[in-house]
C-alpha positions as semicolon CSV with decimal commas, in nm:
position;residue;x (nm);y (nm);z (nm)
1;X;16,795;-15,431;24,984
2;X;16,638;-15,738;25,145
3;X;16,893;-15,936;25,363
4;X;17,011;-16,297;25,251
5;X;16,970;-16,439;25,606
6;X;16,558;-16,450;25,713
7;X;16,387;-16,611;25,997
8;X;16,165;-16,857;26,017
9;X;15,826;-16,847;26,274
10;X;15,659;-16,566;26,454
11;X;15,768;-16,448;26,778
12;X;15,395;-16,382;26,821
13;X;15,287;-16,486;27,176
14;X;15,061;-16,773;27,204
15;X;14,745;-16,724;27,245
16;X;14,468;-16,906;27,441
17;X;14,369;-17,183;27,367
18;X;14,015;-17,003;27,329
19;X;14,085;-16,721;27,193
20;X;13,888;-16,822;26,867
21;X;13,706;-16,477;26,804
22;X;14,036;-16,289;26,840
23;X;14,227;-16,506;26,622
24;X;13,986;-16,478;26,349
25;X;14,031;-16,090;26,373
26;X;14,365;-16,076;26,348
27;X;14,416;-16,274;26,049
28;X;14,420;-16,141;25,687
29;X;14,112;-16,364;25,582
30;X;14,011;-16,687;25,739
31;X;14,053;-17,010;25,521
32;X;14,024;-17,282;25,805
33;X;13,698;-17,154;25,982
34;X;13,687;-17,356;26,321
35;X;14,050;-17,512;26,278
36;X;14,112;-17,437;26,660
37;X;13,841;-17,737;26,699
38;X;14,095;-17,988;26,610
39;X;14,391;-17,882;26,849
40;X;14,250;-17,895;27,192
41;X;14,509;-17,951;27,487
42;X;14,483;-18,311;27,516
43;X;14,297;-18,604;27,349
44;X;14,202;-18,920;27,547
45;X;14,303;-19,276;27,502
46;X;14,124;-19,492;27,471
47;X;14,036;-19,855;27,256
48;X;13,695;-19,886;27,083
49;X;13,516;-20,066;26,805
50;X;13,450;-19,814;26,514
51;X;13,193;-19,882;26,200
52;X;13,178;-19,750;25,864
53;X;12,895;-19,472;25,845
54;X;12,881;-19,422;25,490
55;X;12,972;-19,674;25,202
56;X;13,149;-19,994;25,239
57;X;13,500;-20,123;25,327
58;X;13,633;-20,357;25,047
59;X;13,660;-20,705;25,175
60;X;14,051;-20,685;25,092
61;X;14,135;-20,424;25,367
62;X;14,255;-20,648;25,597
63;X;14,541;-20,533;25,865
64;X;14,619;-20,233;26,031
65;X;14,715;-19,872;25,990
66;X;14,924;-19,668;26,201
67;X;14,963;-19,304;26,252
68;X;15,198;-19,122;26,498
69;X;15,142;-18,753;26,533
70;X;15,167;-18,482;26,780
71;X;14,863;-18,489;27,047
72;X;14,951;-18,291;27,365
73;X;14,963;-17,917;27,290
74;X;15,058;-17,784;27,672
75;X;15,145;-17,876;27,999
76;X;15,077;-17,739;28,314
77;X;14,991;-17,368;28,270
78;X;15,211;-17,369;27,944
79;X;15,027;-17,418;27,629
80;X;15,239;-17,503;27,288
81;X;15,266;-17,299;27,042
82;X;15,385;-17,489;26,745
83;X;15,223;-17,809;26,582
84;X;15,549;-17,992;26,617
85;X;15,575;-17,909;26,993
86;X;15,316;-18,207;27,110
87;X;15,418;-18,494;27,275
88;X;15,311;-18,778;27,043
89;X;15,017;-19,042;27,014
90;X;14,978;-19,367;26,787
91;X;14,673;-19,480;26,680
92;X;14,640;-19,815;26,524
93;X;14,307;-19,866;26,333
94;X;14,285;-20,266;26,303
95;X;14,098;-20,412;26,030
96;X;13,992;-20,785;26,056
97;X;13,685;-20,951;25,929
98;X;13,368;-20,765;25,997
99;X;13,520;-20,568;26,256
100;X;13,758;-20,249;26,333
101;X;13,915;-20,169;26,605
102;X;14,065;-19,797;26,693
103;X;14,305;-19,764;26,970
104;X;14,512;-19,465;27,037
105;X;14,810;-19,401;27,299
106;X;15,045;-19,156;27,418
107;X;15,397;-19,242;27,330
108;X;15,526;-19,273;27,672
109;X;15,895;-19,096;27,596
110;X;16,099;-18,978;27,848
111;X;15,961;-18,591;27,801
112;X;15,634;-18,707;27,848
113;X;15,668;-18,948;28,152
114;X;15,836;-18,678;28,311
115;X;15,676;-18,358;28,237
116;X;15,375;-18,556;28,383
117;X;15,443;-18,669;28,707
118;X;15,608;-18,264;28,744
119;X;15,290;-18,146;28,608
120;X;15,418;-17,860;28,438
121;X;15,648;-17,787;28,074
122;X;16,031;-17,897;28,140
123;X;16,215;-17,991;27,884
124;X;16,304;-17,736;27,527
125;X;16,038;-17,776;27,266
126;X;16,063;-17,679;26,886
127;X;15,854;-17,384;26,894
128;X;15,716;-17,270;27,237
129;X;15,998;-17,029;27,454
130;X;15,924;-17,111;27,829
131;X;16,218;-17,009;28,099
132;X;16,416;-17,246;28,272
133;X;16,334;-17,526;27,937
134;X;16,593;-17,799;27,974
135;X;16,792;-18,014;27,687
136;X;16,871;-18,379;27,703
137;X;17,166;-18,440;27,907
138;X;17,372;-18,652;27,703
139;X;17,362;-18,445;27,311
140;X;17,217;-18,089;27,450
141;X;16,925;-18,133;27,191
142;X;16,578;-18,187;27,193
143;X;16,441;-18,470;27,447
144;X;16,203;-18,580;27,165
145;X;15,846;-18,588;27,149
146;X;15,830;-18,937;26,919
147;X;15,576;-18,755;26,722
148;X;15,706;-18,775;26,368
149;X;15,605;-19,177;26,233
150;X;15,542;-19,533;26,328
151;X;15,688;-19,820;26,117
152;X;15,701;-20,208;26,164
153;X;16,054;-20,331;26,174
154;X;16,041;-20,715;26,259
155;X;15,816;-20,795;26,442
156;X;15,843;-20,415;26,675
157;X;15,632;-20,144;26,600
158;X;15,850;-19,823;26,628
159;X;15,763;-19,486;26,714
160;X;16,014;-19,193;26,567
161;X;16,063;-18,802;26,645
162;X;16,319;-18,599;26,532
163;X;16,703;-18,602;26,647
164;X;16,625;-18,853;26,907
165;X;16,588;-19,293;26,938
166;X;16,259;-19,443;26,826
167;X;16,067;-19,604;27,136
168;X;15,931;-19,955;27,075
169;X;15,562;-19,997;27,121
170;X;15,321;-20,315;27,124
171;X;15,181;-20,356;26,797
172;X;14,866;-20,469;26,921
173;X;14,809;-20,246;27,249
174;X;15,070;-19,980;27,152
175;X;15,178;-20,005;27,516
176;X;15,538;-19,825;27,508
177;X;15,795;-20,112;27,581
178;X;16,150;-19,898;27,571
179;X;16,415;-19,752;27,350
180;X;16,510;-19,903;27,043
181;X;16,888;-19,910;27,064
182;X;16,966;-20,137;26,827
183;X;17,140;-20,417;27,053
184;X;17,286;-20,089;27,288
185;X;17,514;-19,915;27,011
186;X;17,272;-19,642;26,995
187;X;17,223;-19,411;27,315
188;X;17,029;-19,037;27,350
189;X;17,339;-18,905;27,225
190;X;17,289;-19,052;26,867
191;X;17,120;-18,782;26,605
192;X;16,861;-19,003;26,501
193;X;16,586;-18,860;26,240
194;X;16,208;-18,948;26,180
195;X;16,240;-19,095;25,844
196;X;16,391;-19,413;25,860
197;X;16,360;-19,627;25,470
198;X;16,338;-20,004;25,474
199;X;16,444;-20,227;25,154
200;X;16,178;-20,484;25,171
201;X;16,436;-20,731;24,954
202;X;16,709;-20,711;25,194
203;X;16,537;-20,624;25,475
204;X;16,760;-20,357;25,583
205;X;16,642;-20,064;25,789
206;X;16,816;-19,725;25,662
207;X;16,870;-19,377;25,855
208;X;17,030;-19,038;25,947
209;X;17,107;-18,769;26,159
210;X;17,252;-18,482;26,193
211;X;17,568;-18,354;26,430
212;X;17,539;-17,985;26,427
213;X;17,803;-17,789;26,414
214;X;17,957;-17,456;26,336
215;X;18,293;-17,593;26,243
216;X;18,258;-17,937;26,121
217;X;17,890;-18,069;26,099
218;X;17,807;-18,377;26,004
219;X;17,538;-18,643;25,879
220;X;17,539;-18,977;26,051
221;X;17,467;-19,242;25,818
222;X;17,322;-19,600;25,945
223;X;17,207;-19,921;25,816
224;X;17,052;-20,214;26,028
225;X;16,917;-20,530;25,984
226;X;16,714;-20,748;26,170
227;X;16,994;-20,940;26,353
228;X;17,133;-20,579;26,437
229;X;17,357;-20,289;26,311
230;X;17,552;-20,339;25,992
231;X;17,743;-19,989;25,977
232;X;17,747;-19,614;26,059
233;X;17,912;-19,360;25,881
234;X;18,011;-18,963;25,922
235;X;17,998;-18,776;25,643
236;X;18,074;-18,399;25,630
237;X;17,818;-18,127;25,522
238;X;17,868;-17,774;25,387
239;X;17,702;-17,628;25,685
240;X;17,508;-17,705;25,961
241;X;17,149;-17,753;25,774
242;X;16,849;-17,918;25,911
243;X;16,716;-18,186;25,695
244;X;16,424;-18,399;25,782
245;X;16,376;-18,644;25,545
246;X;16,586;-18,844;25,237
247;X;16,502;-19,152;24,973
248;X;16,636;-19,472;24,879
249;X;16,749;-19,636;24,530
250;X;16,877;-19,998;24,503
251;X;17,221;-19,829;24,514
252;X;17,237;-19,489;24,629
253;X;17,077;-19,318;24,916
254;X;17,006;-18,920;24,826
255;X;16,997;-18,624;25,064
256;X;16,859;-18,304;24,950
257;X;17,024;-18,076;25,148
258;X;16,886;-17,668;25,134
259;X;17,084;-17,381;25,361
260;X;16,799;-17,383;25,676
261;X;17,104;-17,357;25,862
262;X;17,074;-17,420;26,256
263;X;17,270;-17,163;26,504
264;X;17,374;-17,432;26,759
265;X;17,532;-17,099;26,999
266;X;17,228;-16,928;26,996
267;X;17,047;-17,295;27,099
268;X;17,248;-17,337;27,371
269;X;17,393;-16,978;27,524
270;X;17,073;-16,793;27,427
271;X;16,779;-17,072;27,544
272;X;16,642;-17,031;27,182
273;X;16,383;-17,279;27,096
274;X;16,498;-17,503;26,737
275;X;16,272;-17,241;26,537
276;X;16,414;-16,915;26,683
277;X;16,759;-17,086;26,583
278;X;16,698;-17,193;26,248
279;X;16,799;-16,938;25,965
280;X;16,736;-16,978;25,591
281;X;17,045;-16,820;25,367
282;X;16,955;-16,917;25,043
283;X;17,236;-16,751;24,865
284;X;17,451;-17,083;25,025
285;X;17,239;-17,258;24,753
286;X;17,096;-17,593;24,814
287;X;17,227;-17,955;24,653
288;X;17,167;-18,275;24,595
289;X;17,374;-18,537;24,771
290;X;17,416;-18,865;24,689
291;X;17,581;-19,188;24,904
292;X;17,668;-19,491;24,816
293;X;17,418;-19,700;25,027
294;X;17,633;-19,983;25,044
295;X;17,925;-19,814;25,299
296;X;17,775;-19,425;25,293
297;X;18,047;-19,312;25,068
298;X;17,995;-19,002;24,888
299;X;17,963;-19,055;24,510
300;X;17,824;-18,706;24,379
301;X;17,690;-18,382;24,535
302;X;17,516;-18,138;24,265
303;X;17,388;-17,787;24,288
304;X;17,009;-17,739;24,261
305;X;16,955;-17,397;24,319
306;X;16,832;-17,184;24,640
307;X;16,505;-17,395;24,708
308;X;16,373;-17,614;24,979
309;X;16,276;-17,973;25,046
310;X;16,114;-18,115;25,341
311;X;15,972;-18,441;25,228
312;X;16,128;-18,687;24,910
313;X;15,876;-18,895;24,744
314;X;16,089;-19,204;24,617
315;X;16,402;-19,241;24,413
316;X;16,483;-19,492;24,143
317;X;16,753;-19,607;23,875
318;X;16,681;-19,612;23,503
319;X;16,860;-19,605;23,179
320;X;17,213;-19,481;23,338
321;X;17,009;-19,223;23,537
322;X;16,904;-19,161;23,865
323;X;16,514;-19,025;23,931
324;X;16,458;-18,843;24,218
325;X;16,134;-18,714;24,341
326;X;16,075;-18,445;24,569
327;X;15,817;-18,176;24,727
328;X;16,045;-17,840;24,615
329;X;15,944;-17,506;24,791
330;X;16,044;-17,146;24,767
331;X;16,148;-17,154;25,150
332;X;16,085;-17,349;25,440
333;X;15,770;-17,442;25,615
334;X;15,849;-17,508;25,969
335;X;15,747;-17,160;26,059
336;X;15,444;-17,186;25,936
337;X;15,327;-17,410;26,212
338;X;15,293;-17,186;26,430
339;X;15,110;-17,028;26,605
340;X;14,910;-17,354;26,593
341;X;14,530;-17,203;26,578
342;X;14,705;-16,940;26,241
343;X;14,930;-17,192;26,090
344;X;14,993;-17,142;25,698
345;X;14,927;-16,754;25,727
346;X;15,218;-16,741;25,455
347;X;15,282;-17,050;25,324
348;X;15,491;-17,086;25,040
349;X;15,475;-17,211;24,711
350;X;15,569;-17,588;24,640
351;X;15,509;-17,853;24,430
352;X;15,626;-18,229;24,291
353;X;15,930;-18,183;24,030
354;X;16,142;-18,466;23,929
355;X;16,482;-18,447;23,894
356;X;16,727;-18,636;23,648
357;X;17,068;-18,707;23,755
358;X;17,294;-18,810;23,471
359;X;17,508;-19,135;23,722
360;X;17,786;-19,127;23,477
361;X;17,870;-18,742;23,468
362;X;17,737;-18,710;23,820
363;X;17,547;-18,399;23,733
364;X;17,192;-18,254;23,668
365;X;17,030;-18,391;23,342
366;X;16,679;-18,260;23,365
367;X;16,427;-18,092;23,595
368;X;16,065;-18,190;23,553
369;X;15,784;-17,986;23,805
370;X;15,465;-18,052;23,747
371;X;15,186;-17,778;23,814
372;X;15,036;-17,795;24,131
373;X;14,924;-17,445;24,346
374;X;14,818;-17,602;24,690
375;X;15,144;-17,656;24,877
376;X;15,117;-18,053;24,904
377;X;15,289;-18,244;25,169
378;X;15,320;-18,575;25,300
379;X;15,369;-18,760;24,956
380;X;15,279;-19,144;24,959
381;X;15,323;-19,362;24,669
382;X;15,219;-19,729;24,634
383;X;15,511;-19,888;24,834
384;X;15,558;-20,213;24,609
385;X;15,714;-19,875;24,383
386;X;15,965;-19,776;24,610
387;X;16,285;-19,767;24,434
388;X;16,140;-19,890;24,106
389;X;16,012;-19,646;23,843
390;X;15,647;-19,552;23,918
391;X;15,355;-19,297;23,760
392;X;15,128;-19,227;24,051
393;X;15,128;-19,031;24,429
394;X;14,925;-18,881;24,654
395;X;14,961;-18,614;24,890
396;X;14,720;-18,368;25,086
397;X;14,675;-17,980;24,971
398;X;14,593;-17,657;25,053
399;X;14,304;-17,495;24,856
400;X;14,370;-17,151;24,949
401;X;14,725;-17,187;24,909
402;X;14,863;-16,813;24,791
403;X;14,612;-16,582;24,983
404;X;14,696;-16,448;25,329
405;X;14,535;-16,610;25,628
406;X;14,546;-16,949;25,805
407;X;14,414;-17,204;25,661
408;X;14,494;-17,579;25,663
409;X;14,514;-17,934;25,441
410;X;14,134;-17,981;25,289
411;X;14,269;-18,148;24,897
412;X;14,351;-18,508;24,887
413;X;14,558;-18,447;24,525
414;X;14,640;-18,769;24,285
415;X;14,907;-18,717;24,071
416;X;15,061;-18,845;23,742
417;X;15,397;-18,798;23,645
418;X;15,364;-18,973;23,303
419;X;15,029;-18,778;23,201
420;X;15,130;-18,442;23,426
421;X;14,793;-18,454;23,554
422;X;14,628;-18,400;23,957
423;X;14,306;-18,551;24,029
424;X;14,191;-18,364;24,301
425;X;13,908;-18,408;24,584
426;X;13,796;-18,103;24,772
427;X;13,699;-18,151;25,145
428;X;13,392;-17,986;25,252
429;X;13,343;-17,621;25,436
430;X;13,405;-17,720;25,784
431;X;13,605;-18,038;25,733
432;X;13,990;-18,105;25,747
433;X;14,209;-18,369;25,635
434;X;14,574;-18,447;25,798
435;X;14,747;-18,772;25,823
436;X;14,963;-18,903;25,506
437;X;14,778;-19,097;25,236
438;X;14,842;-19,427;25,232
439;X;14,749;-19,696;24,944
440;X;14,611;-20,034;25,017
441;X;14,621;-20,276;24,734
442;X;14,457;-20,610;24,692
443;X;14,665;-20,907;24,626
444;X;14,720;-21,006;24,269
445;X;14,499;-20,707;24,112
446;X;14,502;-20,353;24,032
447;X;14,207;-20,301;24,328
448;X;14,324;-20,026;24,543
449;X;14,235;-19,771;24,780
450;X;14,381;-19,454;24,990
451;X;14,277;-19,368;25,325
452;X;14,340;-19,084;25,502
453;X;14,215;-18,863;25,790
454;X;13,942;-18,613;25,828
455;X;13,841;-18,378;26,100
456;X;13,489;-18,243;26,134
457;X;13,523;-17,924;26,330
458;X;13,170;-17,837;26,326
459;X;13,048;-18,187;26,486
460;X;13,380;-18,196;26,658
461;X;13,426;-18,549;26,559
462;X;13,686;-18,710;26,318
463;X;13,635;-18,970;26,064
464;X;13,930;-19,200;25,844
465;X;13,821;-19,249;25,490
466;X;13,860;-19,461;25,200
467;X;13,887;-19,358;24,826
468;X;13,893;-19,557;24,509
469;X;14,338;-19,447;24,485
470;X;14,248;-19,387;24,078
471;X;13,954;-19,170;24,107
472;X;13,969;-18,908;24,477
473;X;13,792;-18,693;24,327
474;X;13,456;-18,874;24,292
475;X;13,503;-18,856;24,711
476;X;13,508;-19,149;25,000
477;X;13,407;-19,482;24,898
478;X;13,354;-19,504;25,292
479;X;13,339;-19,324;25,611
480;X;13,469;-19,496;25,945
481;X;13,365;-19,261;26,235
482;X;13,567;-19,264;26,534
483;X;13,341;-19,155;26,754
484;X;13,538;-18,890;26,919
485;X;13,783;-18,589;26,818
486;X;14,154;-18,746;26,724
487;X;14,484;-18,596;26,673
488;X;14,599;-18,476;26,333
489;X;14,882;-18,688;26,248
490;X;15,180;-18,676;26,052
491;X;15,297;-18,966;25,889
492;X;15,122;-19,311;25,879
493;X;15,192;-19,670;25,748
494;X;14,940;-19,977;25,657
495;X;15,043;-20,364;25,781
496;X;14,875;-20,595;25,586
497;X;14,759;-20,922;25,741
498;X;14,526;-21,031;26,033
């Protein structure tokens, strides 16, 4: 009989960082040829004027994009072992007349500042076990690596990791000015998570985090606006679970919450990293939990089964009902990160499904999937549509999702919920994509493209690139080349204007 409690990650030492011909050996087939290309140790910084190699840039791409994601994979003789273990870099790729401009920086947090002028690993990282790791001295978690997101709030550009404060970097230089403590109520011992949601109509900034416990955990719930903080409340959970990300309505703010339940004891007694101490039990069962955004008051929590979500796509209200959608997957992904040169050995099965909450009997009315086989992540939808009802996403894939042996994201998917359908590009042998979709829409018409990242492992160069958002699969409209190897990021935002 299988056990109800499994582990996430590999215990699997790390290997070097080039140990290429060995790790192709020891993997069951090899599905991301050259993917150890595009996670050296470092990347440099730097601030350069980039051109379009292929194609054209419409004339209405005018602003800048931003991507945070993790670019530091060691220190000292220590290298990491998991993608989420690198100390973060934002890039912001500024476009203004005839020109673009690339500049990318090292968030400069308080693990990296320090771990730099020590010159070796100190602080506890999410994947890689090193002795003597230390935990930030004021919550005993994670000191973060801020290399989750970047969002505008005001007139800040904010830089998030998990479980710890955003830092506040120049929007233009993406110098790192401080903390963001929201007029000093916040401090390092405030759970604060990577996802924050912003309601462009009342210009309120929303977020979480999580207090783990064995006896009485807890989700912190805040709201902000621009003048400062409007409220935090503690609600209880059912158990200590890890959640990452949630999704906004005009009323309701909606948790899915699956049993990837973290052993704080084992964290702190036992020196585990956050992977060793994560356990999924799915016999707990997942569910759907839903606050009132206005004051974080409970109004429904509804049983969805034993499945896992990492990333919601958006949530809205219609006809007495509330839509939410979500990536759902068989089990969690987080240990499939690792070891970084053999991540998604195993990955396993997701895909978009919309579910139908029925507001008045606060229970499930309806559960939609829609047939996808490439484990998407990092959904993106057109953000005028967040919170109002909406047809079309996009999201990167895995081709070779469902056969052993690492491989990585080379599908940029386009899907449909109204006519079920995924319009799908296919990367090139030898080329990567990574960094969240994002639309860019020209004023007053239905004009619009998605850009997104790609990695050339074979030049050992990377590239961003532009697709007509209704048609990926005819490929890139345009090329920009960087001109050097960058990071592959995580989440990423667009700011219109000069």
């Amino acid at each position: 009989m299988k056990s109800d409690i499994s582990s996430q990650g590999s215990n699997a030492p790390g290997s070097s960082f080039a140990d290429a011909e060995n790790i192709q050996a020891s993997a069951a087939a090899d599905w991301a040829p050259g993917i150890e290309v595009a996670f050296p140790r470092e990347f440099r910084e730097g601030s350069r004027l980039v051109h379009c190699v292929q194609g054209t840039v419409p004339e209405f791409v005018q602003g800048t994009y931003y991507l945070n994601g993790p670019a530091k994979f060691g220190v000292g003789n220590i290298p990491y072992e998991n993608w989420l273990d690198g100390d973060g870099m934002v890039c912001a790729l500024h476009f203004g007349g005839r020109n673009m401009r690339l500049t990318n920086r090292y968030v400069c947090s308080t693990k990296h500042e320090i771990e730099k002028e020590k010159g070796g690993p100190v602080f506890r990282t999410f994947g890689t076990d090193f002795p003597g790791s230390q935990l930030n001295r004021l919550n005993n978690g994670l000191e973060s690596p801020v290399n989750v997101s970047a969002y505008r709030f005001g007139d800040e550009l904010l830089a998030f990791g998990e479980q710890g404060l955003p830092w506040i970097l120049d929007p233009h230089t993406l110098e790192t000015r401080g903390q963001f403590t929201a007029q000093g109520r916040l401090n390092d011992a405030s759970p604060f998570s990577a996802h924050p949601k912003f309601d462009s109509v009342s210009h309120e900034m929303f977020n979480f985090g999580i207090f783990f416990s064995a006896q009485v955990p807890r989700l912190y719930f805040y709201c902000f606006t621009s003048e400062g903080w409007r409220y935090r409340k503690a609600v209880t959970l059912p158990y200590p679970c890890s959640v990452h990300d949630f999704s906004l309505s005009r009323r309701f703010a909606v948790f899915y919450l699956s049993p990837y339940l973290f052993d704080i004891q084992g964290f702190l007694r036992q020196d585990q990293t956050v992977l060793e101490s994560l356990q999924w039990v799915p016999k707990r069962g997942s569910m759907l939990m839903v606050l009132d955004r206005s004051n974080g008051e409970v109004v429904a929590s509804i049983p969805l089964g034993q499945r896992y979500c990492l990333h919601l796509m958006n949530t809205f209200e219609k006809d007495g009902a509330l839509v939410v959608d979500i990536l759902e997957f068989d089990a969690p992904i987080y240990g499939e990160y690792q070891p970084i040169h053999r991540m998604f050995q195993n990955v396993t099965k997701g895909g978009p499904v919309r579910i139908v909450v029925d507001l008045q009997k606060r229970e499930l009315a309806n559960r939609i999937p829609m047939e996808c086989f490439s484990s998407p992540d990092f959904p993106a939808i057109d953000p005028r549509n967040i919170m109002q009802p909406y047809d079309d996403f996009w999201m990167l894939g895995i081709s070779s999702s469902g056969r052993p042996g690492r491989k990585f994201f080379d599908q940029l998917l386009h899907g449909n919920w109204s006519r079920s359908t995924m319009d799908v590009y296919q990367a090139t042998p030898m080329r990567y994509l990574s960094g969240e979709p994002v639309l860019i829409s020209a004023s007053g018409s239905e004009e619009s493209v998605v850009l997104c990242q790609e990695v050339d492992v074979a030049e050992r160069t990377s590239y961003f690139l532009l697709f007509d958002a209704k048609s990926v699969k005819s490929g890139p409209i345009a090329r920009i080349a960087v001109g050097q190897l960058l990071y592959c990021g995580f989440h990423a935002i667009f700011h219109p204007g000069i």
